[in-house]
N, CA, C and O atoms as CSV, one atom per row, in Angstrom:
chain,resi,resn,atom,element,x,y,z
A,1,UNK,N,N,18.696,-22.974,-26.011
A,1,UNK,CA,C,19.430,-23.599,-24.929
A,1,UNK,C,C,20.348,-22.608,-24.228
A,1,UNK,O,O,20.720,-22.819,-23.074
A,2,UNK,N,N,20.741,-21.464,-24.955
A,2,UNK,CA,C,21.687,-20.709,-24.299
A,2,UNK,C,C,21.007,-19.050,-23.234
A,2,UNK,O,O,21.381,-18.211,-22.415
A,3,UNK,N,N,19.778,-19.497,-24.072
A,3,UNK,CA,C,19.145,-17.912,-22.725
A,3,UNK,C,C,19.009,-17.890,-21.445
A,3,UNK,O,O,18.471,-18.841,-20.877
A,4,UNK,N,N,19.431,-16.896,-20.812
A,4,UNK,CA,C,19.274,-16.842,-19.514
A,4,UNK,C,C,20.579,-17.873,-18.777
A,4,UNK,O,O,20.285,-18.035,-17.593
A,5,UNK,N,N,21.724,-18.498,-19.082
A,5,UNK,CA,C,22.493,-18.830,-19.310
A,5,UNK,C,C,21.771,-20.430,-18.856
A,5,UNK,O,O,22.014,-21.011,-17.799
A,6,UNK,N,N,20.792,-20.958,-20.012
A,6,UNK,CA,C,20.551,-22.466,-19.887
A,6,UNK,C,C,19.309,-22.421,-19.394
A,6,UNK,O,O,18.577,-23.330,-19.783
A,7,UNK,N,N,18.772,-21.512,-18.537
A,7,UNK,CA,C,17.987,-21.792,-17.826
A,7,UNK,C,C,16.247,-22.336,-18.340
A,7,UNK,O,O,15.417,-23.074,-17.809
A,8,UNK,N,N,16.272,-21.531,-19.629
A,8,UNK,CA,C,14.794,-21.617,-20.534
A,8,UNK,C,C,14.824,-22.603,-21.375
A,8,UNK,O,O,13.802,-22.991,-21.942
A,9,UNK,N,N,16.518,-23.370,-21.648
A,9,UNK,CA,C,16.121,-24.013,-22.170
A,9,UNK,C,C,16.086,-25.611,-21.289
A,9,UNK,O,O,15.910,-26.569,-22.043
A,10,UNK,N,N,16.196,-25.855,-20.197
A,10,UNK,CA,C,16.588,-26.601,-19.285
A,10,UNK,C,C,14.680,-26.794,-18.932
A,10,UNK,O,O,14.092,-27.808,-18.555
A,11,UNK,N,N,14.151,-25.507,-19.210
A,11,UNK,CA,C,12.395,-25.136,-17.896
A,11,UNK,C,C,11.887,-25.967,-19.168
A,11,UNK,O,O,11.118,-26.890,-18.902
A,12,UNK,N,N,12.324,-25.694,-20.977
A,12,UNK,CA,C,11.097,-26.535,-21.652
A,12,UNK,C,C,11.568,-28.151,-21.274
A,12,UNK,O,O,10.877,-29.101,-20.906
A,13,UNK,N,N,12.774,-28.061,-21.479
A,13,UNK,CA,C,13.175,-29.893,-21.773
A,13,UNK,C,C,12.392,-30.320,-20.153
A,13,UNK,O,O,12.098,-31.515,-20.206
A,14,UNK,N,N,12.204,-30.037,-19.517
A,14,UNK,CA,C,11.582,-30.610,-18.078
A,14,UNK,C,C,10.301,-30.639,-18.505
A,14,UNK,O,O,9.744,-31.640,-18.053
A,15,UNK,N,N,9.204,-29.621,-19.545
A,15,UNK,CA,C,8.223,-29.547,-19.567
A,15,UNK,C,C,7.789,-30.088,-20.691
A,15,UNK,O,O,6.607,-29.793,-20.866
A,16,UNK,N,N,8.366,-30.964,-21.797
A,16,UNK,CA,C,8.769,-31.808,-22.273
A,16,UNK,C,C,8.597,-33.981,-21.843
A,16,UNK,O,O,8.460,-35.044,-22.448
A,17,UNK,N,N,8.704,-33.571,-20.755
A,17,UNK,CA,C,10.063,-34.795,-20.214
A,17,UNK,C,C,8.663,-35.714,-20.435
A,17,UNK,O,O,8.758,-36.503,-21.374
A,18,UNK,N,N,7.198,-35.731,-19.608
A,18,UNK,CA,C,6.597,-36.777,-19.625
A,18,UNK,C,C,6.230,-37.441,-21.183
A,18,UNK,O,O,6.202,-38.655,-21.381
A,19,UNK,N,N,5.969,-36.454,-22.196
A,19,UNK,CA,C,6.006,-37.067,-23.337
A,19,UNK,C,C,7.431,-37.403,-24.311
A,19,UNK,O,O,7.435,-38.059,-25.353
A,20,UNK,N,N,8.424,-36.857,-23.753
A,20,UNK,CA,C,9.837,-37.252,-24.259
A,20,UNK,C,C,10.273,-38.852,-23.436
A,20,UNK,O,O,11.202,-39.507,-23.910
A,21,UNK,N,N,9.781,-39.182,-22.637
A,21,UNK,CA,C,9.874,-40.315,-21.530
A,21,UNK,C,C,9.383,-41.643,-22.643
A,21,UNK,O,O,10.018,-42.681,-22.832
A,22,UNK,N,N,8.263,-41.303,-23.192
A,22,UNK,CA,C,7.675,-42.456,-24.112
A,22,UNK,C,C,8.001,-42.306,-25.343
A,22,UNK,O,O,8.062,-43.359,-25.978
A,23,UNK,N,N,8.239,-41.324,-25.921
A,23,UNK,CA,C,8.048,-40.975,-27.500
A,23,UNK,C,C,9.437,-40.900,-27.993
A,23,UNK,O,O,10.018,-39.861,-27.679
A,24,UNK,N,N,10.389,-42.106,-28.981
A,24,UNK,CA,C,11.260,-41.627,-29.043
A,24,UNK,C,C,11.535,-40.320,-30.094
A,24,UNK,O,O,10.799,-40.411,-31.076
A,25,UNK,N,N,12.083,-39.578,-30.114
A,25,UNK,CA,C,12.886,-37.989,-30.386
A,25,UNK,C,C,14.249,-37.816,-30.611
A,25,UNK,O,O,14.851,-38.765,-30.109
A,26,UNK,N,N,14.839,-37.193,-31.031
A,26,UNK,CA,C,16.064,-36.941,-31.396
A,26,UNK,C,C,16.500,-35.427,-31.601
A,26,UNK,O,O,15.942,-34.978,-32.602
A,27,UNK,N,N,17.338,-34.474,-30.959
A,27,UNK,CA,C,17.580,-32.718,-31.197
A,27,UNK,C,C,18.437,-32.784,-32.023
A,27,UNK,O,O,19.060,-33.763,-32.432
A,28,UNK,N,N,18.514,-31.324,-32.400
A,28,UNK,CA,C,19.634,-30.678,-33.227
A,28,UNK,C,C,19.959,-29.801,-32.849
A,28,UNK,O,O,19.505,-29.461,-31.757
A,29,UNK,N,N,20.441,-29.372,-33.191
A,29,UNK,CA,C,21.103,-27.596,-32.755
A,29,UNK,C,C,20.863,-26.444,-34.382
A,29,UNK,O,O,21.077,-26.539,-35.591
A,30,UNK,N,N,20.309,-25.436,-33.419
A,30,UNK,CA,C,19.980,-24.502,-34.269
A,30,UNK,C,C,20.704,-23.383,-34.280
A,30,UNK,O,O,21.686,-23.194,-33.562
A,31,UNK,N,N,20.256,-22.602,-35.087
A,31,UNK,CA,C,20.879,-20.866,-34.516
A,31,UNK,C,C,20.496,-20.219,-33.518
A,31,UNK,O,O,20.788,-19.024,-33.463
A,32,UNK,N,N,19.650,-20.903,-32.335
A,32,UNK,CA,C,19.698,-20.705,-31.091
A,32,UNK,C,C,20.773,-20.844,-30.013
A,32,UNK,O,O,21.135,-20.183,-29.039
A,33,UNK,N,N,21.164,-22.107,-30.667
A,33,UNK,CA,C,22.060,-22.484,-29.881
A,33,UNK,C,C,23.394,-22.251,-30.071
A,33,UNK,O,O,24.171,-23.205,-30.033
A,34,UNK,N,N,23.864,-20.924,-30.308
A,34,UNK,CA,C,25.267,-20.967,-31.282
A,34,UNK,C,C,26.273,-20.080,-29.855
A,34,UNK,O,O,27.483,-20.128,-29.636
A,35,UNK,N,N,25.366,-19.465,-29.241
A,35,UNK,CA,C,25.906,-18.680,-28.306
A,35,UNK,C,C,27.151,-19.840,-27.865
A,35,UNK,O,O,27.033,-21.057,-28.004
A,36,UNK,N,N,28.274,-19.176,-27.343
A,36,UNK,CA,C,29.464,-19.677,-26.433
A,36,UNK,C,C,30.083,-21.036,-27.341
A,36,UNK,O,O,30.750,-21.980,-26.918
A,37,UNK,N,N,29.663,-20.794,-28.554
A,37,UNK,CA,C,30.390,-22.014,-29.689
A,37,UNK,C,C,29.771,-23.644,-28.636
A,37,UNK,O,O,30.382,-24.540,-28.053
A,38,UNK,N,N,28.153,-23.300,-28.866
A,38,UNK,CA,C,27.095,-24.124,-28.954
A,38,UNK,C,C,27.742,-25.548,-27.343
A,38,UNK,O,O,27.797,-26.745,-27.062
A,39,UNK,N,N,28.066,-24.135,-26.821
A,39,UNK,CA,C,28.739,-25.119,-25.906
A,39,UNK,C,C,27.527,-25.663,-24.530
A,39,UNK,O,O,27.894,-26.458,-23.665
A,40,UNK,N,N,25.760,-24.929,-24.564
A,40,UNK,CA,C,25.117,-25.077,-23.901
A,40,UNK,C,C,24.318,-26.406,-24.552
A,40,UNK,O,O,23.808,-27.336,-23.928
A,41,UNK,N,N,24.352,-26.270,-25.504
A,41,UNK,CA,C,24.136,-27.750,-26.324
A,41,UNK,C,C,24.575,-29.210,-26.061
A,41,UNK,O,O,24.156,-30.284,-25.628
A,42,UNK,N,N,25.794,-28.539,-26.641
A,42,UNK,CA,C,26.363,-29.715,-26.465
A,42,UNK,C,C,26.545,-30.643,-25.478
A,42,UNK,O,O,26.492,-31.873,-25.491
A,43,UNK,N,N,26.917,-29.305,-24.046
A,43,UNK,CA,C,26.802,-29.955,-22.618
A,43,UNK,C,C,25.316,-30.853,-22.036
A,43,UNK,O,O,25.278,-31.891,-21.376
A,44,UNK,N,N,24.257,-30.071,-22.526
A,44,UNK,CA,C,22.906,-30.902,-22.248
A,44,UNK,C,C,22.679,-32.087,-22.512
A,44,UNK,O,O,22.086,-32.958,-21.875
A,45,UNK,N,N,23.458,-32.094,-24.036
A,45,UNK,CA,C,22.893,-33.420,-24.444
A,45,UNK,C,C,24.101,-34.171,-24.568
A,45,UNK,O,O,24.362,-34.815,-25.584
A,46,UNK,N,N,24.835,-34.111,-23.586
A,46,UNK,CA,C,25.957,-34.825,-24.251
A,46,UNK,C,C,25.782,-36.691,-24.206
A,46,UNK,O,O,26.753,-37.437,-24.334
A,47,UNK,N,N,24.804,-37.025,-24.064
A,47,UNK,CA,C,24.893,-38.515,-23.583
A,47,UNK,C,C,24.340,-39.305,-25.146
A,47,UNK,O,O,24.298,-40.496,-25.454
A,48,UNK,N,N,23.802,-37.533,-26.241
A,48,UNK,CA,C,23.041,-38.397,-27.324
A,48,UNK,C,C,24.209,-39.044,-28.102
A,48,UNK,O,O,25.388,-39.201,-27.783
A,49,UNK,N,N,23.588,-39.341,-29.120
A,49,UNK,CA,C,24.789,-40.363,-30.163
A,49,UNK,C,C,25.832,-39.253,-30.401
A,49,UNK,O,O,25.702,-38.112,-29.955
A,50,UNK,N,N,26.736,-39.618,-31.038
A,50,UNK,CA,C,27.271,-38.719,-31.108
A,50,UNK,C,C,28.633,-39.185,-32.950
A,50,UNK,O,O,29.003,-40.301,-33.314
A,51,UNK,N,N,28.865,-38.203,-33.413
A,51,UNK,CA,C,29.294,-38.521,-34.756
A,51,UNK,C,C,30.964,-39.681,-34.813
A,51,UNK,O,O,32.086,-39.398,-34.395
A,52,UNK,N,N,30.486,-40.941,-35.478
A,52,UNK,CA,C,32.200,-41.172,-35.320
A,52,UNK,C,C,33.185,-40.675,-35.827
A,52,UNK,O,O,34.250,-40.660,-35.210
A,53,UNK,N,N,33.053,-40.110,-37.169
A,53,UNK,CA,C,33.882,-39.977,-37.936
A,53,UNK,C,C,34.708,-38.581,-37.409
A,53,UNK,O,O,35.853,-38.305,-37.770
A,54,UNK,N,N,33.972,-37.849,-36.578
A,54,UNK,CA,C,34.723,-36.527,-35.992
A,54,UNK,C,C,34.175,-36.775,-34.319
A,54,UNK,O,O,33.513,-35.933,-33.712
A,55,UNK,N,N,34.497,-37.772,-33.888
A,55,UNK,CA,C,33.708,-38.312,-32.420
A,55,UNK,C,C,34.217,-36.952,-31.696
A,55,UNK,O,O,34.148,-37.374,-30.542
A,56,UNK,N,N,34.800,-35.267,-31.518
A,56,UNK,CA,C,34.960,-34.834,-30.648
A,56,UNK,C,C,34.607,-33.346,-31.229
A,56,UNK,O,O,34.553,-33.353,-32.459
A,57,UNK,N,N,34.395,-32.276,-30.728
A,57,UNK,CA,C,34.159,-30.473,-31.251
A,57,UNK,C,C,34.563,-30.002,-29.639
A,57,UNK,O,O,34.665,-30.539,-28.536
A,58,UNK,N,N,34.737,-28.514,-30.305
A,58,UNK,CA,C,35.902,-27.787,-28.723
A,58,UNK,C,C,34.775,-26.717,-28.516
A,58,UNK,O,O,34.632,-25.958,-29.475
A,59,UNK,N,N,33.995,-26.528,-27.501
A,59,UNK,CA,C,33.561,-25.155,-27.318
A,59,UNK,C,C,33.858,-24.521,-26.243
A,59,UNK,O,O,34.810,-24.944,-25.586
A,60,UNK,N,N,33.184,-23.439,-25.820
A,60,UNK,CA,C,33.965,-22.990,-24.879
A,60,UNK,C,C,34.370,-23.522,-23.514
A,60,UNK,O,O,35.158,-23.039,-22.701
A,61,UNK,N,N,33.211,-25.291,-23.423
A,61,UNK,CA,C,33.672,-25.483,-22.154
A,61,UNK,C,C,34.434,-26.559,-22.156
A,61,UNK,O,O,34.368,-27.513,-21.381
A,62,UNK,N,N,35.468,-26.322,-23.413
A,62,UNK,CA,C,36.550,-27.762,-23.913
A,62,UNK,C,C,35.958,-28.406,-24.902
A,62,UNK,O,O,34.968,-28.063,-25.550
A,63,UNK,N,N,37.051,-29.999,-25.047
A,63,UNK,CA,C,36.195,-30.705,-25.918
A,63,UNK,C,C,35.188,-32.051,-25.342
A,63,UNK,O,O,35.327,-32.835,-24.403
A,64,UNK,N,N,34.293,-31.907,-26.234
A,64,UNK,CA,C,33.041,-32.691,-26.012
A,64,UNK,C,C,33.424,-33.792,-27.326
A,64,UNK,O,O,34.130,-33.856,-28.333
A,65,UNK,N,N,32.139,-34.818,-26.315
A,65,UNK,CA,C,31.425,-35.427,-27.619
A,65,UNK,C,C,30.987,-34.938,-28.823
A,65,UNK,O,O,30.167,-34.030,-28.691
A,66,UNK,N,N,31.313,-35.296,-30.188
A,66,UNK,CA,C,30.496,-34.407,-31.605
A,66,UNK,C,C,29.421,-34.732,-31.687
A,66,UNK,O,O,29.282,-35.853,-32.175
A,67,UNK,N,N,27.810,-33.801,-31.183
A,67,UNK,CA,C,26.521,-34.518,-30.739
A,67,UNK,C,C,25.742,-33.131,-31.857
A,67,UNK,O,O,24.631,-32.633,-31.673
A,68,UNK,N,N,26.073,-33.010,-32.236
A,68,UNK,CA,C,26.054,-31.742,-33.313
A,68,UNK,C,C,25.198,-32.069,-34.589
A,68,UNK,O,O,24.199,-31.418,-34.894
A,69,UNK,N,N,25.719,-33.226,-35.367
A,69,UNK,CA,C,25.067,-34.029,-36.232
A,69,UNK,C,C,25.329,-35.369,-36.478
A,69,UNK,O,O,26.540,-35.590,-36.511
A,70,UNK,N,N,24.666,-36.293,-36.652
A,70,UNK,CA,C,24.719,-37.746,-36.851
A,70,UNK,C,C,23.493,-38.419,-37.449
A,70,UNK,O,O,22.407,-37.864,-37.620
A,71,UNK,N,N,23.862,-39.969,-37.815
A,71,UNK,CA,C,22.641,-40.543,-38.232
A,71,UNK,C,C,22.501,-41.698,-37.265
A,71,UNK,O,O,22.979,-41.687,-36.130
A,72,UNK,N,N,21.813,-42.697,-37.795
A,72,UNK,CA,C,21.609,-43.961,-37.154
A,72,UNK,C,C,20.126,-44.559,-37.829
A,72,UNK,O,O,19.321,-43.913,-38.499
A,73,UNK,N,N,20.026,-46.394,-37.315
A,73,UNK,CA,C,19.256,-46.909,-38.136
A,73,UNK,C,C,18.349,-47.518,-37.234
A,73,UNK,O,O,18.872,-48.224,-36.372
A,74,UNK,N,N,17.075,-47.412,-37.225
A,74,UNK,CA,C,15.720,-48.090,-36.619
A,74,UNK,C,C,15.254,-48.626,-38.008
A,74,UNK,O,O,14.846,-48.045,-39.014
A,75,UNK,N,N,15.519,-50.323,-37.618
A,75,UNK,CA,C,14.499,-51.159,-38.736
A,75,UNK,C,C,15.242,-51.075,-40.076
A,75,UNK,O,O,16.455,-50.903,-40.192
A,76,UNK,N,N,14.059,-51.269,-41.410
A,76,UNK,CA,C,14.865,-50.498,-42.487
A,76,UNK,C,C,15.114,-49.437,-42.766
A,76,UNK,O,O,15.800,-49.303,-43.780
A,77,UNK,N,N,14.544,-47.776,-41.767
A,77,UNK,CA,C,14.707,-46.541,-41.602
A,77,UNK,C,C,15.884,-45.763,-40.910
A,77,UNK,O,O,16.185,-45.693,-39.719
A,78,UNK,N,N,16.555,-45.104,-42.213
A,78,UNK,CA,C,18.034,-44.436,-41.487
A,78,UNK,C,C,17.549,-43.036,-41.563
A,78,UNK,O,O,17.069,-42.410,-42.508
A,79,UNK,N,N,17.828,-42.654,-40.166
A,79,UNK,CA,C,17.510,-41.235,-39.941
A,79,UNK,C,C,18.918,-40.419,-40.102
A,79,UNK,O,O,20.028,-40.945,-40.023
A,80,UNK,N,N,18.717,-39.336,-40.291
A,80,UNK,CA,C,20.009,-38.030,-40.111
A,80,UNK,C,C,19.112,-37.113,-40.020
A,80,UNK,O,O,17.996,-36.794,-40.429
A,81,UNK,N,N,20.695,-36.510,-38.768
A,81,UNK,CA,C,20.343,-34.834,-38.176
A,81,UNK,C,C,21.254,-34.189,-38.533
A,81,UNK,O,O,22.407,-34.487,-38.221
A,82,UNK,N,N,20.919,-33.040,-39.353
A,82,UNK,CA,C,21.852,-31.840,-39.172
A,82,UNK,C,C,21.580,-30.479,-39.191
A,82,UNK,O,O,20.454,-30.135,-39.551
A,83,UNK,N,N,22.070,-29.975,-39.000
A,83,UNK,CA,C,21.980,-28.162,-38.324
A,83,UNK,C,C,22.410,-27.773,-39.438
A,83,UNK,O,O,23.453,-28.242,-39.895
A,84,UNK,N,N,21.398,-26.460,-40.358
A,84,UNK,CA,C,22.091,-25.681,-41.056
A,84,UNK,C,C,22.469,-24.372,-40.437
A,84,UNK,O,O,23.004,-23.521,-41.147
A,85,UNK,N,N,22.248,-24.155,-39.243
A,85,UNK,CA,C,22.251,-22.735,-37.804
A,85,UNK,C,C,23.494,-22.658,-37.960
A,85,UNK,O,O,24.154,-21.869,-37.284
C-alpha cells in the first residue's frame, strides 16, 4: 500500500474491485505496509471495522480509526485478523 506513495497499491485494489464487489473479504496489514507508521493503510481502509477496545492508532497522518486488527461474527463463524508485520 505504501509504494510509489499509494499508488500500486490503490492500481491492484481497483483491479480487484469487480470480484471484491461480490465476494465478501477482509485485509490486514503486513510488513508492506509499515512505511510512514502504516499510515497508507490505515487511510485506505479506514471505513473497515475497526477494533473497540483500542477504537483509535496515531500515524503519521494523525489519529485514525484502529483498522489494524479485529474480529467479528458471520453465523456461528468468528473470524480474526491480525498482522504479525
Amino acid at each position: 500500500m505504501n509504494d510509489q506513495d499509494g499508488a500500486i497499491g490503490s492500481l491492484y485494489m481497483n483491479e480487484i474491485q469487480n470480484m471484491s464487489a461480490y465476494t465478501p473479504y477482509m485485509v490486514d496489514p503486513g510488513n508492506h505496509e509499515v512505511s510512514y507508521n502504516f499510515a497508507y493503510y490505515t487511510e485506505f481502509f479506514r471505513n473497515m471495522p475497526a477494533n473497540p477496545e483500542h477504537p483509535t492508532v496515531t500515524t503519521d497522518n494523525g489519529v485514525a480509526p484502529n483498522n489494524w486488527y479485529f474480529s467479528y461474527n458471520i453465523g456461528l463463524v468468528h473470524f480474526v485478523t491480525l498482522s504479525s508485520g
